[in-house]
Each structure stands twice: as C-alpha cells, then as structure tokens.
C-alpha positions, 0 to 999 in steps of 0.5 A: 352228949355231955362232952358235946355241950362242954365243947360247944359252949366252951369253945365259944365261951373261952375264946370271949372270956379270954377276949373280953379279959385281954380288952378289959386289962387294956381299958384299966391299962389306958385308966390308969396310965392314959392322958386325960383331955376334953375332946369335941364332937365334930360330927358323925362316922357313917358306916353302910352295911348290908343286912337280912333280906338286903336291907341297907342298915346305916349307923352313925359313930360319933367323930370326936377331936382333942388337942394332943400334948404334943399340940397335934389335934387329933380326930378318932371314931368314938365309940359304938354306931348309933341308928339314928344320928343325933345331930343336936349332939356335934359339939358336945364335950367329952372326957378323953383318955389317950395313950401318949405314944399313940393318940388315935387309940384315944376313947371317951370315958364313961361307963357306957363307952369305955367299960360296957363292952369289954365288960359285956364280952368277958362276963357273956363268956364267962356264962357261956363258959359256966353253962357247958361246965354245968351241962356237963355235970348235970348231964352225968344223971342222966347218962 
C-alpha cells in the first residue's frame, strides 16, 4: 500500500514540480534577458467553454498591444481569463517584457501575472511530491 501512494502522489507531483521548474527558469530567463516596454490594454480575449452540467462558462483575457523594437506593434493575450470583464480597465497601462527574437511570447510583468503561476505549479508539486514520500515512510509503522 505504501508504494501505492508513493506512485500515485509521485506520478503526479514529479511531472508539476518538473513543469512548474522548466516554466519557472523560462520567466527568470525573459526577467533577465527580455526588452522592457509599456503595452496598452485594447481589450478583451473572450474564450467560451462548456463546463459541468452543460453550463456555458465564459472568461475574458486581457488583449494588451506594444510597440516592438523593431517598430512592428504587437498584440498578445496577457495573462489568465477572468469571469467577468472589467471594461473600466481597456486602456490601462502595463509593463511588458518580450524576448527579442519572438515579441508575441510577450507577458506582463507583476508578481500575479508573471510569477504566481509557474510558481504555484512547482511548489503544489513539490507538496505532492513531499507527501507520497511521507506516506511511504509513515506507512512502514503500520505494515
């Protein structure tokens, strides 16, 4: 039973931690070596999906243009979809990092759009991770 949970939690937790790291390094890789410009939002992404029940569930993602170095303006969805969109809000101004060799891998900067959920993603796993390992070693007293 002990190498059940070890397995179960592992094979979920490793292939997070993994992923969250990999996605993680790529954020510090664009802080680091990424251009920095002010994007505008001009708008909203709108993305319909089908849900429990048949429930239509529709969320708003934030379309947010720059100007590339180059002088090609550039549009991308920035960040995660929102149930409700906040109109008040198009025309707002944002940091924005992009890699120079591909503009529309573009994100804005924050701690909430950039970091939170790279961050999430490895430390759920690293937890999932942490708790097959001690399942497994509490799981020998009982054995």
């Amino acid at each position: 039973m002990r190498w059940f949970a070890l397995i179960t939690f592992g094979l979920f937790g490793l292939p997070m931690a993994m992923g969250g790291g990999l996605w993680t390094l790529q954020r510090m890789d664009l802080a680091l070596h990424g251009i920095s410009t002010t994007g505008r939002m001009t708008g909203f992404y709108e993305s319909t999906t089908v849900g429990k029940f048949a429930r239509t569930i529709t969320t708003y993602s934030p379309r947010v243009e720059f100007t590339a170095a180059d002088g090609r303006v550039v549009s991308f969805r920035g960040g995660a979809g929102y149930p409700n969109a906040p109109h008040e809000a198009v025309g707002q101004e944002f940091k924005v990092l992009y890699p120079a060799d591909n503009p529309q891998k573009a994100a804005i900067v924050g701690f909430k759009p950039f970091w939170l959920g790279p961050l999430a993603f490895c430390f759920s796993g690293l937890v999932m991770c942490c708790a097959g390992v001690a399942s497994f070693i509490l799981m020998r007293k009982f054995e």
